[in-house]
Each structure stands twice: as structure tokens, then as C-alpha cells.
N, CA, C and O atoms as a Tinker XYZ file with bonds, in Angstrom:
   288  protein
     1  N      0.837000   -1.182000    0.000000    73     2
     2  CA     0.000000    0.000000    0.000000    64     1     3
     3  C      0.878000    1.240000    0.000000    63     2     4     5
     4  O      1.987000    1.483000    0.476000    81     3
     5  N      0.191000    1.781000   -0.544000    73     3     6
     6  CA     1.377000    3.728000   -0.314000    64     5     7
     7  C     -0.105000    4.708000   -0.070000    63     6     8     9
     8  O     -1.311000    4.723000    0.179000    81     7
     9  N      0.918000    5.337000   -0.324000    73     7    10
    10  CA     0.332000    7.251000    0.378000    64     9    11
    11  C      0.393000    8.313000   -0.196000    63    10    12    13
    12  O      1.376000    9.054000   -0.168000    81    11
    13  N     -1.007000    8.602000   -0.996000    73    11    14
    14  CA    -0.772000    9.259000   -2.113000    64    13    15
    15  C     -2.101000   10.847000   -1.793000    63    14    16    17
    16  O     -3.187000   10.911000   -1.217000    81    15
    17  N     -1.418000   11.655000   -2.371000    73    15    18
    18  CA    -1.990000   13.083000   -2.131000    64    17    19
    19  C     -3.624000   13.295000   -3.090000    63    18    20    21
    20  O     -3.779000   12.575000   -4.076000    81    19
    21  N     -4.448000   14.039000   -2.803000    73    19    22
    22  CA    -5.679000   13.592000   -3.340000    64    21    23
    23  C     -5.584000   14.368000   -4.510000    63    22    24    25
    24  O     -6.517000   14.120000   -5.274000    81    23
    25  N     -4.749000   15.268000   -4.957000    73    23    26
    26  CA    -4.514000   15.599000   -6.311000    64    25    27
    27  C     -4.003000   14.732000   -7.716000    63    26    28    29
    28  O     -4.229000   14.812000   -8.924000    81    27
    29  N     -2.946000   13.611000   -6.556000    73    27    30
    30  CA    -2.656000   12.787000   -7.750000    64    29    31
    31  C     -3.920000   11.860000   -8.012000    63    30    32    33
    32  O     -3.633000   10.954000   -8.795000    81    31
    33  N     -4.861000   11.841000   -7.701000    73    31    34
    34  CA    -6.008000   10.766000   -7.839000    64    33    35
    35  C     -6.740000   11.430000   -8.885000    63    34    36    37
    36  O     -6.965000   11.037000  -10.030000    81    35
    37  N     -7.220000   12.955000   -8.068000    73    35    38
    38  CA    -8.393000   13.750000   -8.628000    64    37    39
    39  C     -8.261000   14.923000   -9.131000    63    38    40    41
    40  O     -7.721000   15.732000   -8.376000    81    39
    41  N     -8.657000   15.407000  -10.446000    73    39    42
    42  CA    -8.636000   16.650000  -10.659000    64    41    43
    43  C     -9.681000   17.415000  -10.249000    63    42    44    45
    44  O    -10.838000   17.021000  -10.391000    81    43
    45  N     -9.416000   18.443000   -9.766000    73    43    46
    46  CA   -10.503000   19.728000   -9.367000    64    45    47
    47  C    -10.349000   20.479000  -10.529000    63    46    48    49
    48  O     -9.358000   21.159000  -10.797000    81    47
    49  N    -12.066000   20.249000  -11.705000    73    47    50
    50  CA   -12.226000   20.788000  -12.413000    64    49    51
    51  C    -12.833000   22.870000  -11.901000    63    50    52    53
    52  O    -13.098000   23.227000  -10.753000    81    51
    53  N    -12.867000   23.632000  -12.943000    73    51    54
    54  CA   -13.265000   24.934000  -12.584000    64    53    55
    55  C    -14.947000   24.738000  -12.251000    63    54    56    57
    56  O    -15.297000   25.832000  -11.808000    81    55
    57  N    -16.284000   23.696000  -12.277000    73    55    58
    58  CA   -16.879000   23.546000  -11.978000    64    57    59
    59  C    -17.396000   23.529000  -10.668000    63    58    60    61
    60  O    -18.483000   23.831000  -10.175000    81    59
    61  N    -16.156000   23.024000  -10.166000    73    59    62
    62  CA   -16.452000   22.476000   -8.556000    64    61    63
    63  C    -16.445000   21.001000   -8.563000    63    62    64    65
    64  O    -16.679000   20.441000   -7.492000    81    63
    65  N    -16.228000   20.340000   -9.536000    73    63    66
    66  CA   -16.470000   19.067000   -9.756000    64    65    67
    67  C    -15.553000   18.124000  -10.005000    63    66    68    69
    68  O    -14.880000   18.490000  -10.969000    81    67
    69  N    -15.028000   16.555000   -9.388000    73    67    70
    70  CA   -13.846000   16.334000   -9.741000    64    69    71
    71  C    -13.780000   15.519000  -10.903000    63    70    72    73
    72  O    -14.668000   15.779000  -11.716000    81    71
    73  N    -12.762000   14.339000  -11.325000    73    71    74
    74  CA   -12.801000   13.798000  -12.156000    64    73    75
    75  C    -11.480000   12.478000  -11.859000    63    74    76    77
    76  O    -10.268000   12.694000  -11.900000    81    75
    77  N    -11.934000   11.564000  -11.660000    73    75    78
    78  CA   -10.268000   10.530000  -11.777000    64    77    79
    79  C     -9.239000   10.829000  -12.495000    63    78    80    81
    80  O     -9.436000   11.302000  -13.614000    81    79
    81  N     -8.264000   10.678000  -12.146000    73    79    82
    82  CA    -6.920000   10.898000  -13.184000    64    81    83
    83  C     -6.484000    9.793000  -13.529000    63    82    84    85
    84  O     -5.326000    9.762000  -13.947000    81    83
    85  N     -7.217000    8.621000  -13.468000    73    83    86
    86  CA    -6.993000    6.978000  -13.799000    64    85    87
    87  C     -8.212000    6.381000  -12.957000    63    86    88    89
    88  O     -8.687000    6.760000  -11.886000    81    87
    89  N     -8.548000    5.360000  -13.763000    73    87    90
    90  CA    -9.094000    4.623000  -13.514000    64    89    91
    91  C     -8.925000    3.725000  -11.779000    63    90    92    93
    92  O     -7.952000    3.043000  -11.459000    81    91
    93  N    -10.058000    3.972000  -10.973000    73    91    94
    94  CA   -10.170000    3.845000   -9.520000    64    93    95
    95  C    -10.741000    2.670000   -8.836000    63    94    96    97
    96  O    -11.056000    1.957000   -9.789000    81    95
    97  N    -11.050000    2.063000   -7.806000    73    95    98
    98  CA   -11.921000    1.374000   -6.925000    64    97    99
    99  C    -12.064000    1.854000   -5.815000    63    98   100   101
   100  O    -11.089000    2.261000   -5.183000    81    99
   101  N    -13.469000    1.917000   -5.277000    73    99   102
   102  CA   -13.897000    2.177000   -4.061000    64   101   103
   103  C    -15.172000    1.414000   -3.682000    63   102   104   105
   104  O    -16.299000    1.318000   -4.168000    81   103
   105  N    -14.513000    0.892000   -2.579000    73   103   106
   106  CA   -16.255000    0.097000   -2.582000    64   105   107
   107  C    -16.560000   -1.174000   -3.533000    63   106   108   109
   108  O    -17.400000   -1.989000   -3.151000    81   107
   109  N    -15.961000   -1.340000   -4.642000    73   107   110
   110  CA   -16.274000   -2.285000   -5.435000    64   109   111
   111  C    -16.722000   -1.326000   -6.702000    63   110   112   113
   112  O    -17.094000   -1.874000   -7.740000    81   111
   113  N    -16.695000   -0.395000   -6.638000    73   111   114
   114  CA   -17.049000    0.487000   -7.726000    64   113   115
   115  C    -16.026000    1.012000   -8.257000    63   114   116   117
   116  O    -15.229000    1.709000   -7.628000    81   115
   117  N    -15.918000    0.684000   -9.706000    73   115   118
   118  CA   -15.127000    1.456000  -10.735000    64   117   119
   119  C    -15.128000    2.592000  -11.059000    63   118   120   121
   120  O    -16.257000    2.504000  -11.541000    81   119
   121  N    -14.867000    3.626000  -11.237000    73   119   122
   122  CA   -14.742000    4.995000  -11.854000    64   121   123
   123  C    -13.301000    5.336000  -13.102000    63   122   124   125
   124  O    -12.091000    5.116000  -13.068000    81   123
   125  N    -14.109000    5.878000  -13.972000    73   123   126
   126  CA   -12.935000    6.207000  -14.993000    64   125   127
   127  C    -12.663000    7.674000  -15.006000    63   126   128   129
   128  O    -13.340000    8.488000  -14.378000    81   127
   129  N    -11.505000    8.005000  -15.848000    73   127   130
   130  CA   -11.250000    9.213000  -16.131000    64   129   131
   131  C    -12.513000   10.066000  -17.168000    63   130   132   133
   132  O    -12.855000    9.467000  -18.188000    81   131
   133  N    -13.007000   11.116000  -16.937000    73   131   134
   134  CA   -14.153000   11.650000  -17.368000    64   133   135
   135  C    -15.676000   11.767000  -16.904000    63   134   136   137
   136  O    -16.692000   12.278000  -17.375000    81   135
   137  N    -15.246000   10.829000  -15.408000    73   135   138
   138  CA   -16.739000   11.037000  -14.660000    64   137   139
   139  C    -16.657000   11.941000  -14.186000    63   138   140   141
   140  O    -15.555000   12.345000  -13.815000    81   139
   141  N    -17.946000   12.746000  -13.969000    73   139   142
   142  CA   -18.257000   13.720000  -13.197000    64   141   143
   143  C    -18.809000   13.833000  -11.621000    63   142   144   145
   144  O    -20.004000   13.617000  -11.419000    81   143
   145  N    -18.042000   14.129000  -10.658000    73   143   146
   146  CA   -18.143000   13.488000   -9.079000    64   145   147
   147  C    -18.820000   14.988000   -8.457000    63   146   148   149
   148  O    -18.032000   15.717000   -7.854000    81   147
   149  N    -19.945000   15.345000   -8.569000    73   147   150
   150  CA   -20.061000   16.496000   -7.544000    64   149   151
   151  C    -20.501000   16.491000   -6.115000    63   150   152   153
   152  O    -20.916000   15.412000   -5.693000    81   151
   153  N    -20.478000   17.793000   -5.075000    73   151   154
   154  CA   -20.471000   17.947000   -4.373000    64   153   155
   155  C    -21.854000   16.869000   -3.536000    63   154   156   157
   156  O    -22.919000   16.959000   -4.147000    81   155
   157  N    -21.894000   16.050000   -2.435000    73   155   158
   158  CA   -23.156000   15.073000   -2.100000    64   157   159
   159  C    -23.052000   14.176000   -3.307000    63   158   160   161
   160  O    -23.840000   13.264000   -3.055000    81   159
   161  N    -22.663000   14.010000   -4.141000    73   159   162
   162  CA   -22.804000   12.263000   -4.637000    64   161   163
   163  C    -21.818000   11.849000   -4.056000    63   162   164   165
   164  O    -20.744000   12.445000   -3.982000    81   163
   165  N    -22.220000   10.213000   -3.331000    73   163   166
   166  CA   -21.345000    9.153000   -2.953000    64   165   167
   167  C    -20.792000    7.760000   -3.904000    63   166   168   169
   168  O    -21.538000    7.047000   -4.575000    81   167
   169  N    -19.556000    7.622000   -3.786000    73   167   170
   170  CA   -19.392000    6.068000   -4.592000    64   169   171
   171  C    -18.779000    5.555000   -3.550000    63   170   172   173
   172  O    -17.959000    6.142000   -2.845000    81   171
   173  N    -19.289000    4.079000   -3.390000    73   171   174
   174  CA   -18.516000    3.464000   -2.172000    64   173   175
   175  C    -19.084000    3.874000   -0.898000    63   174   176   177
   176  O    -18.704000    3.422000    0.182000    81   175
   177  N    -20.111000    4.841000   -1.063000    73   175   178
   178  CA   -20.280000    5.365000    0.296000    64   177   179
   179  C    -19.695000    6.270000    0.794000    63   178   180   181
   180  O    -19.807000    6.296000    2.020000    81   179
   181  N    -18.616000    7.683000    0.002000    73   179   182
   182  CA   -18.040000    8.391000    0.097000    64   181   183
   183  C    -18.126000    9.239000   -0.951000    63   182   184   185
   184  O    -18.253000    8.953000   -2.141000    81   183
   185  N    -18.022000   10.678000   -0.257000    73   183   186
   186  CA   -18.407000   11.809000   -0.871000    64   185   187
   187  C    -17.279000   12.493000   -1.081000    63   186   188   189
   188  O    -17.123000   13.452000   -0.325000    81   187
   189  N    -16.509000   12.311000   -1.814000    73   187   190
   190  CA   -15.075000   12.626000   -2.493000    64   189   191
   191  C    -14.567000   13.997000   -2.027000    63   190   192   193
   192  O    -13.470000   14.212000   -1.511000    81   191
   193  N    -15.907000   15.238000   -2.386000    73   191   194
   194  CA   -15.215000   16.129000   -2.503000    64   193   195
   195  C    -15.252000   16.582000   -1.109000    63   194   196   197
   196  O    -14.705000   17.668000   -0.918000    81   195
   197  N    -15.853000   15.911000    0.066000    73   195   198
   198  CA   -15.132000   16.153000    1.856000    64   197   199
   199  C    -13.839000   15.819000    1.804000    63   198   200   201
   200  O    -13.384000   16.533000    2.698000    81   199
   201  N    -13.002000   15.261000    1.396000    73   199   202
   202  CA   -11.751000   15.368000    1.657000    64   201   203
   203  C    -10.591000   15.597000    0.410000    63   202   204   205
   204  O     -9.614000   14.885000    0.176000    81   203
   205  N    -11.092000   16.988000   -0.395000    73   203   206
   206  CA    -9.732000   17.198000   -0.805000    64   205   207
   207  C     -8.962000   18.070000    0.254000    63   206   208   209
   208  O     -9.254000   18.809000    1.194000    81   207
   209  N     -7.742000   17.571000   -0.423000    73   207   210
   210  CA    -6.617000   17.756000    0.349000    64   209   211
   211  C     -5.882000   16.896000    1.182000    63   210   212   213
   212  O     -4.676000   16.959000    1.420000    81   211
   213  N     -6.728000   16.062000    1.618000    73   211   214
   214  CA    -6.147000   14.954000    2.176000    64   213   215
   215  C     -5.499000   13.413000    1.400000    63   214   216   217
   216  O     -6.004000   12.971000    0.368000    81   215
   217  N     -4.542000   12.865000    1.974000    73   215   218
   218  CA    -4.557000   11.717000    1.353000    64   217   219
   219  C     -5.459000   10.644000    1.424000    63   218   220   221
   220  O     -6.547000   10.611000    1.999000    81   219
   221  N     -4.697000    9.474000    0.560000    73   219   222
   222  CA    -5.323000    8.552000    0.350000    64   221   223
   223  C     -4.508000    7.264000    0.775000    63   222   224   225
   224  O     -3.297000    7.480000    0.734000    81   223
   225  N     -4.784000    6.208000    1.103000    73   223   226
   226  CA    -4.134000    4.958000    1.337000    64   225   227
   227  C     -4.560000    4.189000   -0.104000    63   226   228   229
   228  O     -5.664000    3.647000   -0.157000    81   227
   229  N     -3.837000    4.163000   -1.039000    73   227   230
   230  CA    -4.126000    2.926000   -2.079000    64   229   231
   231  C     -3.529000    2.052000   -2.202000    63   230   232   233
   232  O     -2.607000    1.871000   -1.406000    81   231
   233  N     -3.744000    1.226000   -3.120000    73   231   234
   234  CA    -2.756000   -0.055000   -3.258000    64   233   235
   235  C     -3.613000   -0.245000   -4.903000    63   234   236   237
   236  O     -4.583000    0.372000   -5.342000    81   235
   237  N     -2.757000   -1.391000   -5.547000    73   235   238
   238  CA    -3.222000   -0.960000   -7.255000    64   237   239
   239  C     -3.516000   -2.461000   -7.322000    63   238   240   241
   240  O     -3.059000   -3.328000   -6.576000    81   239
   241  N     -4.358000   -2.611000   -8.345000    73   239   242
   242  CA    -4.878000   -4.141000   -8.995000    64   241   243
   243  C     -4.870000   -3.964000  -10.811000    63   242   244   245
   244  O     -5.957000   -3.675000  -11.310000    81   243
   245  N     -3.815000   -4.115000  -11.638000    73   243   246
   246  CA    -3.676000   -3.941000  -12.398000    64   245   247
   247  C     -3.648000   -2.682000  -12.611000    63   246   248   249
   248  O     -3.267000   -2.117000  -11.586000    81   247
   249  N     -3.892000   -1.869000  -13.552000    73   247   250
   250  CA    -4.158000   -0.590000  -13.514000    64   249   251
   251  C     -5.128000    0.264000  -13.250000    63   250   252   253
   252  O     -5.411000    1.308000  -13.837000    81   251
   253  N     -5.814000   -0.429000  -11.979000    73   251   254
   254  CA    -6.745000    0.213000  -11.302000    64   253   255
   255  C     -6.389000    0.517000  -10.027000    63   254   256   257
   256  O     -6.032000   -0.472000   -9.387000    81   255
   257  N     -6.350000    2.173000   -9.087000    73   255   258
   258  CA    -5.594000    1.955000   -8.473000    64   257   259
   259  C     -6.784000    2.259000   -7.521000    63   258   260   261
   260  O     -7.540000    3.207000   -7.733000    81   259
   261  N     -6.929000    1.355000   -6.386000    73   259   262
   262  CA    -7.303000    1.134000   -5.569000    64   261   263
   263  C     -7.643000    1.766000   -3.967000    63   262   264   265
   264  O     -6.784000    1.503000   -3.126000    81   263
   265  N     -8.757000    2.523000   -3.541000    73   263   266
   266  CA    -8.435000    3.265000   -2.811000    64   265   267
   267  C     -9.118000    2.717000   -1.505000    63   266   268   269
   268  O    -10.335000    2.713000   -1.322000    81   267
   269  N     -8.127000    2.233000   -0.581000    73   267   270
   270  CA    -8.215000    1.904000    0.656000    64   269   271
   271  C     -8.743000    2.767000    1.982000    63   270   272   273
   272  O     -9.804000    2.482000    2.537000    81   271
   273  N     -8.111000    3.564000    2.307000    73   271   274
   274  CA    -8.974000    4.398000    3.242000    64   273   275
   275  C     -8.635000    5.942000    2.956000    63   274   276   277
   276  O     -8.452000    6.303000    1.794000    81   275
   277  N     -8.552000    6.845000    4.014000    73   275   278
   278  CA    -8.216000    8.420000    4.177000    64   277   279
   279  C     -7.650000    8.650000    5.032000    63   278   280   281
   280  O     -7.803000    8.060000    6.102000    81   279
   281  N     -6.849000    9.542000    4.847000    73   279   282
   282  CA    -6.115000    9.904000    6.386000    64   281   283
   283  C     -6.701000   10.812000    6.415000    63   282   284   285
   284  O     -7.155000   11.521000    5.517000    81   283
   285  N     -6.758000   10.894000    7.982000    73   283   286
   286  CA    -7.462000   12.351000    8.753000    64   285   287
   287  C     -6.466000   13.732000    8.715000    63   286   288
   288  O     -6.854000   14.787000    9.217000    81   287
């Protein structure tokens, strides 16, 4: 597993809205580059845009990289 900053995951479009920067897992749910994540939608049961800025705990399964928990 590593420790990765929530920018390298997600872009913060000028919308307010983010977007994967690769292909993800959370929850059992896939996300690709070009979804649109706004503010109150959950995947996995998590609402993305409460924690930018913070990291991430991932670990990768092929080229999906895998997101394990959050650091506080």
C-alpha cells in the first residue's frame, strides 16, 4: 500500500467538480477518467469532494488503483 496526495487521484475541475486521473476502486465500484463526481454524490459510500486535500491509502490491482482508506 502507499500514500498518495488527493490531487494525484483527482482533478478539481473549474466547476467544482472532480474527475479521476486513472481509472479507480472504491467500494467495489469502478470509476474512470471523465466522470463527473459532484459535491453530495457518494461512490462506495463516500463523498469525495469532503476530503480534498487529504490523502489517500491505495494499493493498485492492475491498472486500477485502488483506494483503501483516508487519512485524517
Amino acid at each position: 500500500m502507499a500514500r498518495i496526495n488527493f490531487g494525484s487521484v483527482f482533478e478539481e475541475r473549474p466547476d467544482r467538480t472532480l474527475t479521476p486521473r486513472q481509472r479507480i476502486r472504491v467500494g467495489g465500484i469502478e470509476l474512470s477518467p471523465g466522470v463527473s463526481i459532484g459535491q453530495g454524490v457518494a461512490f462506495g459510500g463516500i463523498d469525495f469532494t469532503k476530503f480534498i486535500g487529504r490523502d489517500f491509502d491505495v494499493d493498485t490491482d492492475g491498472n486500477v488503483l485502488v483506494i483503501k482508506g483516508i487519512y485524517q
